[in-house]
C-alpha positions in Angstrom: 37.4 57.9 -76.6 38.1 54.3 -74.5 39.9 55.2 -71.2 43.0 53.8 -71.1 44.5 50.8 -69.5 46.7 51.0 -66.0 48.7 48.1 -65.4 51.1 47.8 -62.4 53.6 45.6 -61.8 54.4 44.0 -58.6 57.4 42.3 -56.2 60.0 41.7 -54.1 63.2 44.2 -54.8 64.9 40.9 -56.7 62.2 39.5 -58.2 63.2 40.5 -61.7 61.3 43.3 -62.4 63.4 45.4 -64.4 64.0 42.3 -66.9 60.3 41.9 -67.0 58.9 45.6 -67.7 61.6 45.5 -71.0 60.6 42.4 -71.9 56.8 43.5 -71.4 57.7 47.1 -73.3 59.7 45.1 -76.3 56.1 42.9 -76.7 54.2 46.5 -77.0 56.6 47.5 -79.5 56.6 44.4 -81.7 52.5 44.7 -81.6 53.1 48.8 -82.7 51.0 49.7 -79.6 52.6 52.8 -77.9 52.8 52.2 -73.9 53.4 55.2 -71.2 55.8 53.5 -68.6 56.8 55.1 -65.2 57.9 54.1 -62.1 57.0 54.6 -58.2 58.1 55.8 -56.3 58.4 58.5 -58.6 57.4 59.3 -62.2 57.4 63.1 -62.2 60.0 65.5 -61.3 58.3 66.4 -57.4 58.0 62.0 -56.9 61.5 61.8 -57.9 62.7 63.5 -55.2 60.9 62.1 -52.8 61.8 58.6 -54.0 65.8 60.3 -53.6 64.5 61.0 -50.4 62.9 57.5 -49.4 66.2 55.7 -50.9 68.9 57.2 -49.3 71.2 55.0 -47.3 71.9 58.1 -44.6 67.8 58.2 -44.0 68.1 54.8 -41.5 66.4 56.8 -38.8 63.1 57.3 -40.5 59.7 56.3 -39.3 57.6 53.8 -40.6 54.5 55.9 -41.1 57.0 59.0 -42.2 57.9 56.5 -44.7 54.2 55.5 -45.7 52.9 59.1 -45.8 56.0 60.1 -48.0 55.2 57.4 -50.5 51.4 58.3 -50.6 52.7 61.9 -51.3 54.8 60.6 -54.2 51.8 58.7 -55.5 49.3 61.6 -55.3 51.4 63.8 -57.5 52.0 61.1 -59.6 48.7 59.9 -60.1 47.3 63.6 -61.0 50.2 64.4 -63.0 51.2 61.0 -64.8 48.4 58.8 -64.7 44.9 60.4 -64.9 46.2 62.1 -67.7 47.1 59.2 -69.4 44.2 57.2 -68.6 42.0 60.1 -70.2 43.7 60.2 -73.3 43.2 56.4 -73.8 46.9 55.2 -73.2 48.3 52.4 -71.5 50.0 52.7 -68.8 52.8 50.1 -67.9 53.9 51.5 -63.9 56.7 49.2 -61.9 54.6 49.3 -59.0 51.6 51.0 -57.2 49.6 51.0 -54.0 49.9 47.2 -53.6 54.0 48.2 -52.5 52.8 50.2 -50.0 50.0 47.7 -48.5 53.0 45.2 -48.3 56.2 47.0 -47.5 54.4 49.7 -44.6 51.2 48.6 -43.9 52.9 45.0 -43.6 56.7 44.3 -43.0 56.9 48.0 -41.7 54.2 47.0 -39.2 52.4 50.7 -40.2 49.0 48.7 -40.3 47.0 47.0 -43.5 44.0 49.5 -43.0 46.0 52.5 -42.2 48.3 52.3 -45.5 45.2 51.3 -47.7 43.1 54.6 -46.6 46.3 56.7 -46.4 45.9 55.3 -50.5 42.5 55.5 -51.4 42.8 59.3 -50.2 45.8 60.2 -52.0 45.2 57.9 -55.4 41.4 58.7 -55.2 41.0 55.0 -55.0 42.3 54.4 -58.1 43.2 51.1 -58.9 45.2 49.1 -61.8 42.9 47.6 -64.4 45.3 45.1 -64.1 48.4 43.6 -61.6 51.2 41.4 -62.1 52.9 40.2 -59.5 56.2 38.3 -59.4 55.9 35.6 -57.3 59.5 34.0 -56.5 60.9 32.5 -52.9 62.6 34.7 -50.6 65.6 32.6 -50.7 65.9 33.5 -54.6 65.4 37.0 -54.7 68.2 37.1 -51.6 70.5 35.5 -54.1 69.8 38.1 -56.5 70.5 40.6 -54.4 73.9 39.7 -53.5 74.9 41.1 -56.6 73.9 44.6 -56.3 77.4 46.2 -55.3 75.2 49.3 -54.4 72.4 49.3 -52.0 69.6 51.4 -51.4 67.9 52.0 -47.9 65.4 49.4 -48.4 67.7 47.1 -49.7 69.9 47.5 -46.5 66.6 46.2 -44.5 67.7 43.1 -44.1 67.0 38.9 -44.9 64.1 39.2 -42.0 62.4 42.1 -43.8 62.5 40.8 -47.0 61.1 37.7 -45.6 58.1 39.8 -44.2 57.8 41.5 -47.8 57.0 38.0 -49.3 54.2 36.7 -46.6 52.8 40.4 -47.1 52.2 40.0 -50.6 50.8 36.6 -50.0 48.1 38.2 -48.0 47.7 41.4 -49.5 46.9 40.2 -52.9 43.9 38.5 -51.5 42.3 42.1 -50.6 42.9 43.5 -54.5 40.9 42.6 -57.2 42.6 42.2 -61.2 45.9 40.5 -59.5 47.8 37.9 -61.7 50.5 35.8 -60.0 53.4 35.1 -62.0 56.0 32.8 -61.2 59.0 34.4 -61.6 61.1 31.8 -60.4 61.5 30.5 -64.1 63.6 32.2 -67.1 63.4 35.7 -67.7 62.1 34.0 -71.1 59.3 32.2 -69.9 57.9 35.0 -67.0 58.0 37.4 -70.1 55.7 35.1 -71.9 53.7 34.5 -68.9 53.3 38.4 -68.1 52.5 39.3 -72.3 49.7 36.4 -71.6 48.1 37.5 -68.9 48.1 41.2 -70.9 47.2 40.2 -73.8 44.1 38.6 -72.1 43.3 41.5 -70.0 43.4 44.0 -73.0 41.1 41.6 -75.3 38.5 41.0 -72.5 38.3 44.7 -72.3 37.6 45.0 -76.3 35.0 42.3 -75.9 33.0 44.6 -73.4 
């Protein structure tokens, strides 16, 4: 049997991503190719509450690197129980987001370290990485925009325009250390980043029959 497929997707809280993974999920339905999606933090029921955990507005006080090691926790049981799994039953797996959040939001805006996060990762993923990346590329100034909306907040989202700001340089420089990273601009219509994202899949998947 073919392993499976791991693709992640990848941004700013704002950049759209929600609106993206349907649209990408509604393409993998109209093709009849079944799709695994989950989410990080999170994806089983021990992740999930550590994501309740990592979100909550009353948890201001927490410590960068408590922050980075509770999100590597998350991942590891994720990736054993979630995605291994999947990946040795030959499915693809559609995740909103992966390691490449934690390089940028810790090891980066947090100021936790690049190195520190990335081998804090590699031990609790077992240096897995996504056969594939998309990342939602769209100005600070837009996603801040989009964020006005959201009535509710979570505690990232209460981290302020400066943070946010730092999110975006981060993944300008962290993408350069991954490897299988598309950038998408997501500063178009929903419509078109859709079409953009199902490209750059569509590709990905058909290089990897042609092997």
């Amino acid at each position: 049997m073919m392993r499976g497929f791991f693709i992640a997707l990848e941004g700013s809280d704002g950049s759209g991503k929600t609106t993206i993974l349907n649209g990408i999920k509604a393409h993998f339905a109209q093709e009849g190719i079944p799709v695994l999606y989950t989410r990080e933090p999170g994806g089983t029921p021990i992740a999930e509450k550590i994501r309740a955990i990592l979100l909550d507005p009353a948890h201001q006080e927490m410590d960068p690197m408590t922050e980075a090691l509770l999100y590597a926790a998350s991942r590891a049981q994720h990736v054993r129980e979630v995605i291994l799994p999947a990946l040795a039953e030959g499915k693809i797996l559609l995740s909103d987001r992966f390691v490449l959040s934690s390089l940028v939001y810790q090891g980066i805006a947090r100021g936790v370290g690049l190195e520190k996060v990335a081998a804090i990762n590699a031990y609790a993923t077992g240096g897995l990485t996504p056969d594939l990346t998309l990342f939602l590329d769209v100005d600070p100034l837009t996603v801040l925009r989009r964020k006005a909306h959201h009535v509710q907040q979570d505690r990232l989202e209460k981290a302020g325009d400066a943070f946010f700001q730092n999110v975006y340089n981060g993944y300008q420089q962290a993408i350069r250390t991954m490897n299988n990273v598309v950038v998408v601009d997501a500063s178009k219509s929903p419509e078109e980043v859709i079409a953009a994202s199902w490209k750059a899949i569509d590709r990905a998947l058909t290089s990897r029959q042609e092997k």
